[in-house]
LOZA-308507 format. One record per residue (C-alpha): residue in one letter; x, y negated, z negated. Coordinates in steps of 0.02 Angstrom, whole numbers, padded with zeros to 5 digits, always signed. Example, Ala and Ser with C-alpha at 12.3 -4.5 7.8 and 13.67 -1.06 7.14 Angstrom:
<atoms>
A+00615+00225-00390 S+00684+00053-00357 
</atoms>
This chain:
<atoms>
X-04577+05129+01746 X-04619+05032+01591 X-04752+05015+01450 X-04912+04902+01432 X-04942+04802+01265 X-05011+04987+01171 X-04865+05062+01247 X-04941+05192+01356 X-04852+05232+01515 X-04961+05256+01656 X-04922+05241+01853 X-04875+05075+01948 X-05027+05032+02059 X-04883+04892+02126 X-04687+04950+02151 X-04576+04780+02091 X-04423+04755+02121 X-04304+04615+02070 X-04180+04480+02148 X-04024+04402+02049 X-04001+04245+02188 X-03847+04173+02089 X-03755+04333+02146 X-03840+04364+02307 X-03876+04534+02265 X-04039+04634+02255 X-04100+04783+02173 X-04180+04910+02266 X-04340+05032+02226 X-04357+05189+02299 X-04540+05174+02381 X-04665+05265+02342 X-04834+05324+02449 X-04955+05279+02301 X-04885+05102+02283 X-04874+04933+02397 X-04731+04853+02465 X-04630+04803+02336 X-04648+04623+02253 X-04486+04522+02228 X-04455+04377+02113 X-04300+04277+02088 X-04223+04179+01984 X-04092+04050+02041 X-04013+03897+01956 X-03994+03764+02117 X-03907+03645+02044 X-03983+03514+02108 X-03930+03389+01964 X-03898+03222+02075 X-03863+03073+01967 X-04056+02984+02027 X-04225+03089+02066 X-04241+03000+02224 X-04054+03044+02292 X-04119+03236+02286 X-04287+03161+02363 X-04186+03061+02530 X-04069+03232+02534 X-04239+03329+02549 X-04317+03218+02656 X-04150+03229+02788 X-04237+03306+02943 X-04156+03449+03028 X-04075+03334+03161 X-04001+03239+03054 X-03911+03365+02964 X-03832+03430+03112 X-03786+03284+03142 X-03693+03252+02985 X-03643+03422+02948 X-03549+03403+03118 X-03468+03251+03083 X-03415+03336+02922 X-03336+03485+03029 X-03241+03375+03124 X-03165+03251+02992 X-03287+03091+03033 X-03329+03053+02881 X-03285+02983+02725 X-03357+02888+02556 X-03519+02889+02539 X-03563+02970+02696 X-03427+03127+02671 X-03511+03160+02485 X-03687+03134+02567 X-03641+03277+02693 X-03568+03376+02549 X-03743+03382+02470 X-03825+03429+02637 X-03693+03589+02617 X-03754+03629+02485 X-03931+03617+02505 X-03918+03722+02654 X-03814+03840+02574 X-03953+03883+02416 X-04085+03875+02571 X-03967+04021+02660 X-03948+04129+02496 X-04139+04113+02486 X-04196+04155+02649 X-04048+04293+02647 X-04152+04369+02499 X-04323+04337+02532 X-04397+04345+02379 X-04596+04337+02378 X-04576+04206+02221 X-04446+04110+02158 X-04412+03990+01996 X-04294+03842+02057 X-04191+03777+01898 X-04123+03626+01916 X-04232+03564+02041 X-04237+03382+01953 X-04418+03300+01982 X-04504+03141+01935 X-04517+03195+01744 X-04701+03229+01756 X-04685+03356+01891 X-04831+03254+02003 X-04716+03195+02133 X-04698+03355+02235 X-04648+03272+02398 X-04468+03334+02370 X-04532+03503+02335 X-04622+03493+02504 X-04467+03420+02598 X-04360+03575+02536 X-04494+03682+02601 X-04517+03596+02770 X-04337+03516+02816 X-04228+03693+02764 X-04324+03831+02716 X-04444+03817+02873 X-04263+03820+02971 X-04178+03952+03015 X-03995+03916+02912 X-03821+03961+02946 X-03766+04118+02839 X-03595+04005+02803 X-03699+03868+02776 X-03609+03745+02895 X-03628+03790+03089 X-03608+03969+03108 X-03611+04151+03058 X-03787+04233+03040 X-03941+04127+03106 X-04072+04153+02958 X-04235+04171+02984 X-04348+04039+02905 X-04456+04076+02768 X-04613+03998+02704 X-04706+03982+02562 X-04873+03919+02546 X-04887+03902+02361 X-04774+03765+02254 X-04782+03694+02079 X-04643+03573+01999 X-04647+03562+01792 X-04654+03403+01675 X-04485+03429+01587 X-04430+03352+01401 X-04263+03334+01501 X-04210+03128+01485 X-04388+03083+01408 X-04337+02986+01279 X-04390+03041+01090 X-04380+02857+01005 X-04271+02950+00884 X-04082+02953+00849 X-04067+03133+00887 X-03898+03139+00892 X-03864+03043+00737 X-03745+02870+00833 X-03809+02756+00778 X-03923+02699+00931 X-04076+02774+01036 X-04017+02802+01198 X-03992+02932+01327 X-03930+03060+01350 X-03937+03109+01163 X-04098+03064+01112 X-04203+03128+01231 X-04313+03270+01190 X-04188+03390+01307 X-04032+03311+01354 X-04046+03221+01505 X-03983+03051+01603 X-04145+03014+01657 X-04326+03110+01641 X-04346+03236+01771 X-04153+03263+01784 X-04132+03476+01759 X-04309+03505+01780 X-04364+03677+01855 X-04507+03727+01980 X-04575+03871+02072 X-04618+03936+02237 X-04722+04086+02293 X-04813+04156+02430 X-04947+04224+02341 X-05103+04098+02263 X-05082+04011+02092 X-05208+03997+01980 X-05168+03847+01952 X-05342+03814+01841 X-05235+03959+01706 X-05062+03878+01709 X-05007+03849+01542 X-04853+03736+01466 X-04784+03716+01299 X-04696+03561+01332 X-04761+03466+01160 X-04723+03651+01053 X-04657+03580+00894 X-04487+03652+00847 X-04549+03685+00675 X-04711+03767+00717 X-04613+03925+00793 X-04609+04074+00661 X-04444+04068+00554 X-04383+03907+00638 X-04248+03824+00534 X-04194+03619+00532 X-04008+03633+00605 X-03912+03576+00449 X-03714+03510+00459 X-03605+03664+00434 X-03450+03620+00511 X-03371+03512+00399 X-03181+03511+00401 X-03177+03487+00599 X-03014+03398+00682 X-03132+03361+00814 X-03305+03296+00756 X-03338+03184+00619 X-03490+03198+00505 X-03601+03027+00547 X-03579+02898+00428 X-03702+02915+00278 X-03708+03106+00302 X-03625+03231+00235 X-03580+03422+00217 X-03755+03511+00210 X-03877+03387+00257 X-04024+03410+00354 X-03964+03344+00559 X-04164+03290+00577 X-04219+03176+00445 X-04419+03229+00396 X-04496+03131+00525 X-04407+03198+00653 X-04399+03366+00620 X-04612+03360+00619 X-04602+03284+00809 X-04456+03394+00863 X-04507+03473+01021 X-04438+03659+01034 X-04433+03649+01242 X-04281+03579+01292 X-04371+03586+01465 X-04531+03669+01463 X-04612+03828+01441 X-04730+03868+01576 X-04850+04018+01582 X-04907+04035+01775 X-05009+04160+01841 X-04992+04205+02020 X-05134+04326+02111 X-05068+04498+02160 X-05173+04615+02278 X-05151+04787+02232 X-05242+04937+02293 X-05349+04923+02136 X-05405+04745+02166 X-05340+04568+02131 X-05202+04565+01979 X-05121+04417+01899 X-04936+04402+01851 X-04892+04298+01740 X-04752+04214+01763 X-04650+04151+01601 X-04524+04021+01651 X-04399+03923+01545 X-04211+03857+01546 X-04161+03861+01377 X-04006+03751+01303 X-03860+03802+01318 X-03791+03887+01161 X-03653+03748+01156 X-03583+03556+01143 X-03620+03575+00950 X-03518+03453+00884 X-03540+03474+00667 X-03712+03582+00657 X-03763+03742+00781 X-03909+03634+00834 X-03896+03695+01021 X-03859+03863+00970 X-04006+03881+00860 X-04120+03797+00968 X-04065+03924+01124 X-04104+04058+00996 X-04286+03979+00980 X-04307+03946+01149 X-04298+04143+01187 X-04380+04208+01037 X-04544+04092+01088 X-04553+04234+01213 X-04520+04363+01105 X-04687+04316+01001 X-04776+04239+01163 X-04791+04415+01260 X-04833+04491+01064 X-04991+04383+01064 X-04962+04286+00891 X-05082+04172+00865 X-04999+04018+00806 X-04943+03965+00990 X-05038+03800+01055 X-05021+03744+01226 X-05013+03553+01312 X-05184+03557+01329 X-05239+03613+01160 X-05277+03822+01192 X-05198+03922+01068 X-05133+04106+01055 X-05002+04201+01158 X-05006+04312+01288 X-05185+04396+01315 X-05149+04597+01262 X-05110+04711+01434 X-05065+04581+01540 X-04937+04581+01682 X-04797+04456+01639 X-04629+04411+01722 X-04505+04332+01593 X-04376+04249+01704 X-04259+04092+01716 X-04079+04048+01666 X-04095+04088+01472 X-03909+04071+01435 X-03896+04199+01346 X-03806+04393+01344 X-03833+04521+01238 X-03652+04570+01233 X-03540+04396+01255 X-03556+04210+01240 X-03585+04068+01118 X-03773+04112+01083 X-03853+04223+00945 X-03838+04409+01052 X-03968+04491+00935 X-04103+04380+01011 X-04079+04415+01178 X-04056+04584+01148 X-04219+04576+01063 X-04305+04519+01217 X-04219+04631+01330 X-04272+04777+01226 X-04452+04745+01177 X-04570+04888+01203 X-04696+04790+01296 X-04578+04762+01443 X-04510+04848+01588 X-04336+04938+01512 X-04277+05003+01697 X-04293+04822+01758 X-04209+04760+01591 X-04071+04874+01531 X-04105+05018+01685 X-04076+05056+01843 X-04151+04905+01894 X-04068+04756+01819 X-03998+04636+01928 X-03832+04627+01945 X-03701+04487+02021 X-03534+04524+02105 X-03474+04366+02057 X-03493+04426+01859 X-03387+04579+01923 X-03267+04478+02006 X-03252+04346+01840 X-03229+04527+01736 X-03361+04446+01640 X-03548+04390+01613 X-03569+04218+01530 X-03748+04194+01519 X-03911+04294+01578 X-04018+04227+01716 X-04157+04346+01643 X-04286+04450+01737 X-04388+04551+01639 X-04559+04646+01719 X-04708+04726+01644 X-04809+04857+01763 X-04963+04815+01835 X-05093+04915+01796 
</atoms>
């Protein structure tokens, strides 16, 4: 099923299987009578972007009661301003709640799920847990169709993001410091497009690792964006810059953070019929590979993004983490890559050889990457196209 960091194939002692949320469709693995259950992880962007943390935190915190009530009143034309866009978001809440408890998935990484910035304030975590996810939802995510069961899970972390933290720099070259553009990651306000995760099994939580602070520079072969586009209709090259020139000047390419969220290394305890395992889960939501306006800075920093994996699950040494560890990934261990990486190894804005890279590396799990066992979406089928990657990619356990 796949190859461990020497690249010697031996037998799964856990069967895996994978779950593409976005397209509510699921892989499926033939079991086997030497292996467990299988063990599903998912990936789904939420899109839970609200203009203010604390909107998504009052949505959250909307008891079950209350929703019916408004969700009714929606149903029935009652409502209107504030109150008809309030019961829109309850929709759609309820709706990501029904694709997840439609899919079960033992763990699952929530982009988009905007937090306080630091990640500490989980309370809206908890409320999405207790007010929808403990209830069974509607399969149409209004009143009717299929009554879901609910679906619990014990375990929950939520991720300090570089998402609206403000950099003190002019990032985007305007003239001012102010956000959106000069935050670390784009962003109206910190926490906005955060990510977090969710699992039934235990987190080591003492072995969680992020690389929110990871200097741009300090990634092998990292280049300073430079301005390249120089005869555009559209964008103008900032005044006293021109044709060539660096985008960062010196002291802000040294504090440049490479994360336009975070990178997060989680390890989550597996039992297995050879004892306890740990998966590491490798989380991220790269840039998109777009909004450039006279450089390819958000192309070439979505390149980055996904190549710190590439190196991470290698081992290199140069990596440092928030709280000063170094190295990569330790050699044999079980990883999951996963998140929206927006990125395809066949179309879109972003540099396809990198993904590609990823997708291919020996250390990883080919069936569950380029195999039988990708995930698939029928809404890419139905678009006639794939736009970005929301990426799975599984080691065995061994």
């Amino acid at each position: 099923m796949g190859m461990t960091m020497k690249g010697k194939k031996h037998l799964l002692s856990l069967l895996i299987s994978t779950t593409l949320l976005a397209g509510c469709a699921q892989t499926t693995v033939t079991k086997n009578k030497n292996v467990q259950p299988a063990f599903t992880v998912a990936a789904y962007n939420l899109s839970f972007d609200r203009g203010t943390f604390s909107q998504l935190t009052d949505e959250l915190a909307t008891s079950p009661s209350q929703q019916h009530q408004l969700v009714f009143a929606f149903q029935q034309g009652m409502l209107s301003g504030d109150n008809k866009q309030r019961a829109e978001k309850i929709i759609q809440i309820r709706n990501v709640a029904a694709a997840i408890q439609a899919t079960r998935p033992h763990v699952l990484m929530m982009s988009e799920f905007n937090n306080d910035g630091t990640g500490d304030d989980t309370q809206a975590l908890r409320n999405f847990q207790k007010n929808y996810l403990s209830v069974g939802q509607f399969s149409d995510g209004l009143l009717g169709g299929e009554r879901l069961a609910p679906l619990a899970y014990p375990f929950g972390e939520s991720f300090s993001t570089n998402t609206g933290l403000n950099s003190g720099y002019d990032l985007d070259n305007n003239g001012k410091v102010a956000l959106p553009g000069d935050a670390w990651g784009f962003g109206f306000y910190h926490g906005q497009y955060a990510f977090a995760v969710l699992s039934q099994f235990e987190i080591d939580r003492e072995n969680i690792r992020t690389f929110q602070q990871f200097k741009w520079k300090d990634l092998l072969g990292a280049q300073i964006p430079t301005i390249t586009n120089c005869d555009s209709e559209r964008y103008s090259i900032p005044d006293g810059m021109k044709c060539g020139d660096n985008w960062y000047s010196d002291e802000e390419w040294q504090q440049m953070r490479l994360s336009s969220k975070n990178h997060v290394d989680v390890p989550v305890i597996i039992s297995t019929n050879e004892g306890d395992k740990a998966v590491h889960l490798l989380m991220s939501h790269p840039t998109p590979p777009v909004f450039d306006t006279v450089t390819i800075n958000n192309k070439l920093r979505n390149r980055d993004e996904i190549k710190f994996w590439h190196d991470y699950i290698d081992g290199k040494p140069y990596f440092y983490d928030d709280s000063g560890k170094n190295g990569g990934l330790s050699e044999g261990a079980n990883f999951v890559i996963m998140g929206d990486l927006n990125a395809d190894p066949d179309a879109g804005d972003g540099f396809t050889e990198t993904i590609g890279a990823l997708l291919s590396h020996p250390s990883v799990n080919q069936q569950a990457t380029t195999g039988q066992f990708v995930p698939t979406s029928s809404g890419a089928v139905s678009a006639m196209k794939v736009k970005s990657v929301v990426l799975i990619i599984l080691t065995q356990l061994g």
